[in-house]
N, CA, C and O of each residue as an XYZ file, in Angstrom:
508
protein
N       0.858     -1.172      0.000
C       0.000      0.000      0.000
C       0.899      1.228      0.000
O       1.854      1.318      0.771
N       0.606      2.079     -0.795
C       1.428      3.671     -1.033
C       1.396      4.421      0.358
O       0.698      4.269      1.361
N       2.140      5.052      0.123
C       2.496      5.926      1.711
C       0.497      7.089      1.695
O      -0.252      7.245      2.659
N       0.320      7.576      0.365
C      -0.672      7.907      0.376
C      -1.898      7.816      0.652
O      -2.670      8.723      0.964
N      -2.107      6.651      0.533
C      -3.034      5.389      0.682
C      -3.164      5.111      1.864
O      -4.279      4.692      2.177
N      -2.281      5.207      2.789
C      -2.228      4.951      4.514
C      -2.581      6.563      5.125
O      -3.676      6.464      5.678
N      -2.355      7.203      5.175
C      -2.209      8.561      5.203
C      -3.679      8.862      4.879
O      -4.269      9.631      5.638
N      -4.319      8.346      3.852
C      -6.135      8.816      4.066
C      -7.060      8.002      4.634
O      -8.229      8.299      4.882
N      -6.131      6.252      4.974
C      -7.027      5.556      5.660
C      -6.849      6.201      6.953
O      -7.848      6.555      7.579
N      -5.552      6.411      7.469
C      -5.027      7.113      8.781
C      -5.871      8.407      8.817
O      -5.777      9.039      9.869
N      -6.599      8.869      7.954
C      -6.786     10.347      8.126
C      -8.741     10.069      8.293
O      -9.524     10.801      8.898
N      -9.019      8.943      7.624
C     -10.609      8.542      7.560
C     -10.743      8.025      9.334
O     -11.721      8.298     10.030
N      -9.810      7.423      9.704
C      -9.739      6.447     11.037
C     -10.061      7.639     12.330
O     -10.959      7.718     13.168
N      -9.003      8.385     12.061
C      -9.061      9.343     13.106
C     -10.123     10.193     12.907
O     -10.169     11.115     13.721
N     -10.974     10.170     12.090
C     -12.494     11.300     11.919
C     -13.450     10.331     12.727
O     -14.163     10.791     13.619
N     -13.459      8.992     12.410
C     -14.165      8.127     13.437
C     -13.965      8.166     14.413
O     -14.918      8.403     15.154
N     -12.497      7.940     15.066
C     -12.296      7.512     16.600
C     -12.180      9.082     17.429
O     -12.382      9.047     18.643
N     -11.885     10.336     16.840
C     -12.019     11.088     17.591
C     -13.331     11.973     17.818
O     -13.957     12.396     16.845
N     -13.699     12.221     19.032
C     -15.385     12.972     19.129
C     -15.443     14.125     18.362
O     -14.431     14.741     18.029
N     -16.430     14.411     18.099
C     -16.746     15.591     17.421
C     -16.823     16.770     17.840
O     -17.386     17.138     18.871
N     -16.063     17.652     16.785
C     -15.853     19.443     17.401
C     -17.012     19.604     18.080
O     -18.050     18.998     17.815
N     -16.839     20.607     19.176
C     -17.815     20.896     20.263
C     -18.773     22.146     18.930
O     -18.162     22.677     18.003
N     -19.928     22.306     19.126
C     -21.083     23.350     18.733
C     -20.768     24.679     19.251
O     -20.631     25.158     20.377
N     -20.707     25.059     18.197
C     -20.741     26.815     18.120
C     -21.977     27.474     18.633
O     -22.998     26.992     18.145
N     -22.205     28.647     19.663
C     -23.689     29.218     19.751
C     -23.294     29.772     20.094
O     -22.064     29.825     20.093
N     -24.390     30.962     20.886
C     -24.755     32.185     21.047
C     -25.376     31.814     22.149
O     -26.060     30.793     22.216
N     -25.133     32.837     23.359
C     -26.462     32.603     24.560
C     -26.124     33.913     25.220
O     -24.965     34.291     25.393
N     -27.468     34.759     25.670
C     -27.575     35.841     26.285
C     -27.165     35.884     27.515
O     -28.097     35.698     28.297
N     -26.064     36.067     28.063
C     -25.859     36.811     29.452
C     -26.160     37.688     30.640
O     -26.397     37.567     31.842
N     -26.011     38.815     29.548
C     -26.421     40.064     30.615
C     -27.210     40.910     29.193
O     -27.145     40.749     27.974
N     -28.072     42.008     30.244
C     -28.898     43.226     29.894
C     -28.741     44.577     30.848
O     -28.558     44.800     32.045
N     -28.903     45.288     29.729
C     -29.117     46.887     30.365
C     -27.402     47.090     30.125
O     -27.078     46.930     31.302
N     -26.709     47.218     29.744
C     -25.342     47.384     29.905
C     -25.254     48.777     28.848
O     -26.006     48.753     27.874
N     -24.407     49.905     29.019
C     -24.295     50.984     28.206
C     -22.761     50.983     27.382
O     -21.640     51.430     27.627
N     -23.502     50.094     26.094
C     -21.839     49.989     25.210
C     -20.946     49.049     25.851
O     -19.984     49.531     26.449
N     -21.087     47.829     25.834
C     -20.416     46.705     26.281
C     -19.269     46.722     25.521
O     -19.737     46.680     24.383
N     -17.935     46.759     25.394
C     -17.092     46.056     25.101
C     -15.889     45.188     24.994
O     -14.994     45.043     24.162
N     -16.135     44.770     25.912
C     -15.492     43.372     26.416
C     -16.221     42.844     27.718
O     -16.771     43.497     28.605
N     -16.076     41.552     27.588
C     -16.253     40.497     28.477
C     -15.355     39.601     28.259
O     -14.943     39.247     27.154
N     -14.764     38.898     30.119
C     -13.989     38.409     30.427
C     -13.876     37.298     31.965
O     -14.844     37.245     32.723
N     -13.077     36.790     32.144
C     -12.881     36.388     33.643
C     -11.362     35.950     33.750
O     -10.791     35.174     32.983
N     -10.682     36.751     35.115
C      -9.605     36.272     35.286
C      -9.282     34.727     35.606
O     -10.157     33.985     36.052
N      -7.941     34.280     35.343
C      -7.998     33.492     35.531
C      -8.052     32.792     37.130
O      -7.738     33.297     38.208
N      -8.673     31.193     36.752
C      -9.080     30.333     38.164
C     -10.025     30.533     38.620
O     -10.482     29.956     39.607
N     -10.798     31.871     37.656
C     -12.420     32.054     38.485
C     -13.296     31.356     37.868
O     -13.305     31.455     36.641
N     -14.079     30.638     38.392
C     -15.696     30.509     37.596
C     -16.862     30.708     38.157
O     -17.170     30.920     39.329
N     -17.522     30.612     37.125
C     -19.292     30.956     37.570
C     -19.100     32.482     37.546
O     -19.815     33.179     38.266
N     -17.989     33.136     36.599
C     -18.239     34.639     37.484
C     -17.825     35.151     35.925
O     -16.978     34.561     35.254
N     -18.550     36.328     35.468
C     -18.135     36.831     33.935
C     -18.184     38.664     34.396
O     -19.024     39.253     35.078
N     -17.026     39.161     33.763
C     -16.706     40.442     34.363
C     -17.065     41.206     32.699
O     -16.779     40.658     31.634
N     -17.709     42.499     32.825
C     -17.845     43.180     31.073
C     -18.103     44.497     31.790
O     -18.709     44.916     32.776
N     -17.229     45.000     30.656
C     -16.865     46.277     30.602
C     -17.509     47.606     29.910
O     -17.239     47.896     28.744
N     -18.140     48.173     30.494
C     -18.710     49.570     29.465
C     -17.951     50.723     29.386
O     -17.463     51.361     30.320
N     -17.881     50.971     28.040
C     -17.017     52.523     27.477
C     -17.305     53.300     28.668
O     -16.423     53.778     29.381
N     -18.421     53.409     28.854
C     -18.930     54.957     30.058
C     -17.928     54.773     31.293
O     -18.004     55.716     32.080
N     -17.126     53.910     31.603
C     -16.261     53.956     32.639
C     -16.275     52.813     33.936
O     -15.409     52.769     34.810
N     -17.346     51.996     33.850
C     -17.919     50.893     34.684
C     -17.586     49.537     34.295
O     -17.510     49.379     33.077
N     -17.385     48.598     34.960
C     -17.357     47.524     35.006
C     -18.004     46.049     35.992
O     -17.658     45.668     37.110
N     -18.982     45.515     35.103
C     -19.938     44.698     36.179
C     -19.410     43.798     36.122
O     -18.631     43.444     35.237
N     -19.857     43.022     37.438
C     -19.742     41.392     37.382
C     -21.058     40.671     37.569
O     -21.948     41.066     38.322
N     -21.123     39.308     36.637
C     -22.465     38.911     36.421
C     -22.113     37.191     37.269
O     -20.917     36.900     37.237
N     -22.648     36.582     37.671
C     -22.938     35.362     38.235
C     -23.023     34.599     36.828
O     -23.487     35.466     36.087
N     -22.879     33.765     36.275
C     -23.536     33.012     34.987
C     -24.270     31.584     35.362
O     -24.312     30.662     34.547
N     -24.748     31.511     36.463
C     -25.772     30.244     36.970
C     -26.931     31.070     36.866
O     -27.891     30.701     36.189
N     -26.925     32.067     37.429
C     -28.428     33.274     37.557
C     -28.050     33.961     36.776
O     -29.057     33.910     36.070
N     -27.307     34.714     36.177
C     -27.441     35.717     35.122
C     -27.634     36.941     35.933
O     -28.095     37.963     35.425
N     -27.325     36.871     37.063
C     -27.640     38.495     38.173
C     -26.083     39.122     37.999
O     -25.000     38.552     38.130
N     -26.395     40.512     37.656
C     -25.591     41.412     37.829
C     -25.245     41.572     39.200
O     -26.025     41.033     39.984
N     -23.969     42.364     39.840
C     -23.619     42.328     40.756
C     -24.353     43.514     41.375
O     -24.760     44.206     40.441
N     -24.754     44.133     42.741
C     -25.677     45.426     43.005
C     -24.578     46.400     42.811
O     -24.939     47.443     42.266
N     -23.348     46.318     43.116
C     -22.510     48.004     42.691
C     -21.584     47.113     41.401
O     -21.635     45.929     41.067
N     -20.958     47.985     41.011
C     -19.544     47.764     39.535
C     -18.359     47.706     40.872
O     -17.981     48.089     41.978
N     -18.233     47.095     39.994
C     -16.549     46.410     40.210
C     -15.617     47.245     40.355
O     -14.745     47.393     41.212
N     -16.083     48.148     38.776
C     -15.375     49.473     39.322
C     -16.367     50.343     38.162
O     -17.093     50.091     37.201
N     -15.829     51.633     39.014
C     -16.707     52.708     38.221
C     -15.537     53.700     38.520
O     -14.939     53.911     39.575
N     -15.362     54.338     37.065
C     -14.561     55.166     36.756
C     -15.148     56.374     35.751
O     -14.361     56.939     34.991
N     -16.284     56.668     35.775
C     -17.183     57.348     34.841
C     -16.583     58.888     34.768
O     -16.322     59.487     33.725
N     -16.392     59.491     36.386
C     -16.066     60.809     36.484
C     -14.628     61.146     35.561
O     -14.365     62.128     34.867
N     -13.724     59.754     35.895
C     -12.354     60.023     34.986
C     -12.498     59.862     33.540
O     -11.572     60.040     32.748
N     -13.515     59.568     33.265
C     -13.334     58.974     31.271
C     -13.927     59.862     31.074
O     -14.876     60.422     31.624
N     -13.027     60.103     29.775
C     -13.847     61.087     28.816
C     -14.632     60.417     27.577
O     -14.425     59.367     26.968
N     -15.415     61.218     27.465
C     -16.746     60.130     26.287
C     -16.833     61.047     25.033
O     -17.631     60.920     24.106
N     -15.699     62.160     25.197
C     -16.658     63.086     23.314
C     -16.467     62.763     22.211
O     -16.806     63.354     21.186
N     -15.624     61.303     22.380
C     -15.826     60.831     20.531
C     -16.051     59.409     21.039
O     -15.717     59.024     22.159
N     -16.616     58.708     20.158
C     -16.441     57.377     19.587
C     -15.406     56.163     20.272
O     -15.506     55.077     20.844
N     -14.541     56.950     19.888
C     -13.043     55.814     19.717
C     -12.736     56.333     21.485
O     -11.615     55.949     21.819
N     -13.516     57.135     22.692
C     -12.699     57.305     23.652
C     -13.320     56.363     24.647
O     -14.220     55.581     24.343
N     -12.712     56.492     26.053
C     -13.986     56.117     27.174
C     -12.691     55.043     27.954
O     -11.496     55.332     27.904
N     -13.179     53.933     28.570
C     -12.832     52.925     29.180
C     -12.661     51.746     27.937
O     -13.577     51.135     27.388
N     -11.371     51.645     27.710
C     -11.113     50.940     26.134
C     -10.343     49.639     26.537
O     -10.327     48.828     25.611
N      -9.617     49.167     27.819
C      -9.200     48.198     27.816
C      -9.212     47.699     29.555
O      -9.552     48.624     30.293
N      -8.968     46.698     30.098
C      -9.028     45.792     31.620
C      -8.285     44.569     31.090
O      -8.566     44.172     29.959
N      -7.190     43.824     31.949
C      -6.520     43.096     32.382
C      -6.380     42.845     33.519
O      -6.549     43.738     34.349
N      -6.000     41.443     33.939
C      -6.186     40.900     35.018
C      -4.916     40.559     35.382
O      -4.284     39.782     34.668
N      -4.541     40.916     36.163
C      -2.743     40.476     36.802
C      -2.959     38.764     36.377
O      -3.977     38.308     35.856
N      -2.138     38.242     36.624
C      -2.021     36.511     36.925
C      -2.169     36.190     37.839
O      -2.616     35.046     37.920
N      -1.907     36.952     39.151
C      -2.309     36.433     40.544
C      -3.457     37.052     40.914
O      -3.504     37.349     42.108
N      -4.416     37.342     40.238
C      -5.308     38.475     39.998
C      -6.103     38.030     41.527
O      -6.508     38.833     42.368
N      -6.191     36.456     41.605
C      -7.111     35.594     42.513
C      -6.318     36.316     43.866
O      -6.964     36.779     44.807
N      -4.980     36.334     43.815
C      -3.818     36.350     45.475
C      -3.707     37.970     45.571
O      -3.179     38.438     46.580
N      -4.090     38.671     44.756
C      -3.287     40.287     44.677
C      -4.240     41.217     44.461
O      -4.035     42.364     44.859
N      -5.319     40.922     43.866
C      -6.622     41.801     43.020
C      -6.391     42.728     42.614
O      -7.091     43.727     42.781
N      -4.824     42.675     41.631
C      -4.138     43.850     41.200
C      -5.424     43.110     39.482
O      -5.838     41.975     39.246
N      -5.601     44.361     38.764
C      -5.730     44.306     37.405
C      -5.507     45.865     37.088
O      -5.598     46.758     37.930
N      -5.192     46.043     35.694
C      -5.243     47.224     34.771
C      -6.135     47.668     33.707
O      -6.839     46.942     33.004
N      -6.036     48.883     33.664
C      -7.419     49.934     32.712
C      -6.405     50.798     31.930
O      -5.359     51.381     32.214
N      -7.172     50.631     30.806
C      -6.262     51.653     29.842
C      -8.087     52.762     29.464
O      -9.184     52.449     29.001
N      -7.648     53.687     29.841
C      -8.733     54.247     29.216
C      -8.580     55.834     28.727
O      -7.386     55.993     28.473
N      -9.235     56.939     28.519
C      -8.866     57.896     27.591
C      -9.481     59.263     28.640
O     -10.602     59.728     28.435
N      -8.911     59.599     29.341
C      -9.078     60.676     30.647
C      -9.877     62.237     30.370
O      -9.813     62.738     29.247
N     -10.527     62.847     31.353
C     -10.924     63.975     30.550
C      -9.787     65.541     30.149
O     -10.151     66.694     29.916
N      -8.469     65.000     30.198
C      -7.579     65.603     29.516
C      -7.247     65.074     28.750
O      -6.027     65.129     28.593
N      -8.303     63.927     27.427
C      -7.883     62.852     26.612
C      -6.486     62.553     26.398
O      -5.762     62.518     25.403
N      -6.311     62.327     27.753
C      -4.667     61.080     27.307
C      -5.292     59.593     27.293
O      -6.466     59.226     27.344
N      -4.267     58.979     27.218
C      -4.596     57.628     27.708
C      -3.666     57.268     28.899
O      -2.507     56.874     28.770
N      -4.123     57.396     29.721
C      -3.171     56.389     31.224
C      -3.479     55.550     31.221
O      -4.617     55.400     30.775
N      -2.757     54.377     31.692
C      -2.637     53.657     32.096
C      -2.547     52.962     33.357
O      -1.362     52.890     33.680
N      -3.459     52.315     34.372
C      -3.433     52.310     35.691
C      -3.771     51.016     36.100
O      -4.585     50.223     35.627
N      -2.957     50.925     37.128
C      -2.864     49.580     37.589
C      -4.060     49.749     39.289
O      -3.734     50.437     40.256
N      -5.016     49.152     39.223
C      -5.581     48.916     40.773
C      -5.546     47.450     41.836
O      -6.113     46.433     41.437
N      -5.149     47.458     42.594
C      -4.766     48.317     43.451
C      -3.181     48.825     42.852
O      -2.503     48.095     42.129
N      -2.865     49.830     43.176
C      -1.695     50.266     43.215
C      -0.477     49.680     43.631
O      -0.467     49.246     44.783
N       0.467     49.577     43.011
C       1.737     48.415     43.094
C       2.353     48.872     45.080
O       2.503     48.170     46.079
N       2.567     50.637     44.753
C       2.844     51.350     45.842
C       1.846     51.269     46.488
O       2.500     51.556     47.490
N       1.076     51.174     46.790
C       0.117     51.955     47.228
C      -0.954     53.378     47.301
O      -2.038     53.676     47.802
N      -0.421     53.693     46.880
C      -1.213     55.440     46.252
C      -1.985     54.817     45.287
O      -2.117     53.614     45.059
N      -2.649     56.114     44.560
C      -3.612     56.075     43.641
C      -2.987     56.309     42.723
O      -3.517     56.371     41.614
């Protein structure tokens, strides 16, 4: 038998014996959110989905109940600036020890439109 010939029985064999790609979908989470863009969870957490709105806020939702948390995670509304499009609360990261430290970072666009960059809690301590 040709090297080819093994190579598509080898290639027919393994479509049988291995399970089938998991299903692609869609399922609703959360509501009421102003300009979602991103959702996430640091790592080692579950049951817990964190999403982010331009306006400066960030909720956390339960995903067994689908309940929003009663305050944001964080709210940074007074510091973001919102007069174009492209500004606001644009990025969140989660340290790696995010679980041991509850350090994460915000990149967002200030109302002296810079972009800072800020780490919470603070490495020093200050703000």
């Amino acid at each position: 038998m040709s090297l080819k010939k093994i190579m598509v029985v080898a290639g027919c064999l393994a479509g049988l014996l291995l399970p089938a790609a998991a299903a692609i979908g869609v399922r609703q989470v959360a509501v009421g959110l102003e300009r979602p863009l991103w959702a996430g969870t640091p790592r080692n957490i579950d049951g817990k989905l964190w999403v982010m709105e331009q306006a400066g806020r960030v909720w956390t939702f339960d995903l067994a109940s689908g309940q929003r948390s009663a305050q944001p995670f964080l709210d940074i509304r007074g510091e973001v600036s919102r007069k174009g499009n492209e500004e606001g609360l644009l990025g969140l990261a989660f340290d790696p020890d995010f679980q041991l430290n509850g350090r994460y970072y915000v990149n967002f666009t200030d109302t002296e439109t810079t972009s800072p960059m800020r780490c919470n809690p603070p490495v020093d301590g200050s703000r």
